[in-house]
C-alpha positions in Angstrom: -26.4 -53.1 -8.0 -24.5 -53.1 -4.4 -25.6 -49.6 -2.7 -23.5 -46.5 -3.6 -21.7 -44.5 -0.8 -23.1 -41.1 -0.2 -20.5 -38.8 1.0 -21.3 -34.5 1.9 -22.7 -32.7 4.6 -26.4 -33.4 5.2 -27.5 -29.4 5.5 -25.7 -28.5 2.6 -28.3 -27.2 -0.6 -26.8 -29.4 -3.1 -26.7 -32.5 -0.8 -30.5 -32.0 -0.3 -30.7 -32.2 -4.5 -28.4 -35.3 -4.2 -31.0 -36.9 -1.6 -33.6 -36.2 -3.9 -33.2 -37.7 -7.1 -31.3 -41.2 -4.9 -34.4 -41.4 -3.0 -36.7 -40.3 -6.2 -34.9 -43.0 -8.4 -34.8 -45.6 -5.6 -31.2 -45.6 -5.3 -29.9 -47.4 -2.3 -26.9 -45.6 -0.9 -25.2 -45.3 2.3 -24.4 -41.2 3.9 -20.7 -40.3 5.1 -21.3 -37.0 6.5 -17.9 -35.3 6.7 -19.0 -33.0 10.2 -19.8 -36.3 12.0 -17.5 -38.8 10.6 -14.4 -36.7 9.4 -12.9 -37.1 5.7 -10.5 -40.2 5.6 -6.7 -38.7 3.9 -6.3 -42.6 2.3 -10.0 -41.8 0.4 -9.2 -38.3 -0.6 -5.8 -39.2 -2.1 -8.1 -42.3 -3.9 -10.5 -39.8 -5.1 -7.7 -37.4 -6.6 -6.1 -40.1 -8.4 -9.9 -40.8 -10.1 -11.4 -37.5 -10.3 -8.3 -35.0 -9.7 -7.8 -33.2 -6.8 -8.9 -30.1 -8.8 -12.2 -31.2 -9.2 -12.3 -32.4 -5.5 -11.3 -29.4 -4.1 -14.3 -27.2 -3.8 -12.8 -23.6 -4.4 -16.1 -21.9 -4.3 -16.9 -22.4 -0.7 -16.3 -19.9 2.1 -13.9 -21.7 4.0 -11.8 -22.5 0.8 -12.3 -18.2 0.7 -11.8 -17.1 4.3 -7.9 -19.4 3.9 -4.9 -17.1 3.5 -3.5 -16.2 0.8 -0.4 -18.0 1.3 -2.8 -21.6 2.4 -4.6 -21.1 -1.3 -0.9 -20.2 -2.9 1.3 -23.2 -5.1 -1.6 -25.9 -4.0 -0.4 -29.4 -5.4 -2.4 -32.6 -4.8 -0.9 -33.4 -1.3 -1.5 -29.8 0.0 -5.2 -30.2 -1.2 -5.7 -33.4 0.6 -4.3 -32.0 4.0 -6.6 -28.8 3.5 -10.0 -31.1 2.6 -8.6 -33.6 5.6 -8.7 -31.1 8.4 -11.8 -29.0 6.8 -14.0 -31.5 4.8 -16.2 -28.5 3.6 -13.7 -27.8 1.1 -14.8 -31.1 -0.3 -16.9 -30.9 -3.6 -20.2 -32.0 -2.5 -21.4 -34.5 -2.7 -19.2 -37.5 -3.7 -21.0 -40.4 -4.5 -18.8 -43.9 -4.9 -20.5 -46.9 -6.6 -19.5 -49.8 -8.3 -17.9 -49.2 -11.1 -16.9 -45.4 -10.4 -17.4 -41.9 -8.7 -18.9 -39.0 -9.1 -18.1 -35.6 -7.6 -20.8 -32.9 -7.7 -24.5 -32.8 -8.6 -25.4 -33.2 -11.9 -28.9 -34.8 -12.2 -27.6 -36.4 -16.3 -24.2 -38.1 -14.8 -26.1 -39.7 -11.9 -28.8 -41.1 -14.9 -26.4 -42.3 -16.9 -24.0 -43.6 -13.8 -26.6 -45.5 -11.8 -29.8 -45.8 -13.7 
């Protein structure tokens, strides 16, 4: 299998699960991390047509919670990809491309079945 692209932020909790069970199951992967390398708009916008931009868009965060009301009102996909563009920690995390698919968020049964 080619090596799956890693993408998050390296100190976030979940990310540390995510490095984990790659490095536990001897998955080779390469990390993007979004407060070094920025979030490319062309990617996002891929991402949202595979996965939605609803499930990209990580609403439980605090910087998705510290936006104005008016940022979080009438969001549509292009207004999500602008806000995850300029702050990548609105980003579900982590987002793993690979051959074949993606997979946003940490759940250790999608990664099994996905890249196992």
């Amino acid at each position: 299998m080619s090596k799956a692209e890693l993408y998050g932020i390296r100190n976030c909790d979940t990310m540390k699960k995510a490095f984990a069970w790659l490095d536990e199951h001897h998955i080779a992967y390469q990390f993007h991390d979004y407060k070094k390398e920025g979030a490319d708009p062309a990617r996002l916008a891929h991402w949202c047509e595979i996965a939605g931009w609803e499930t990209l868009l990580n609403r439980r965060g605090t910087t998705f919670r510290k936006l104005s009301d008016a940022d979080k009102a009438d969001l549509d996909e292009s207004s999500a990809i602008a806000l995850m563009a300029a702050q990548p920690s609105m980003i579900k995390r982590p987002v793993i491309e690979y051959p074949g698919g993606l997979i946003v968020g940490f759940k250790p049964d999608d990664y099994a079945e996905a890249l196992l």
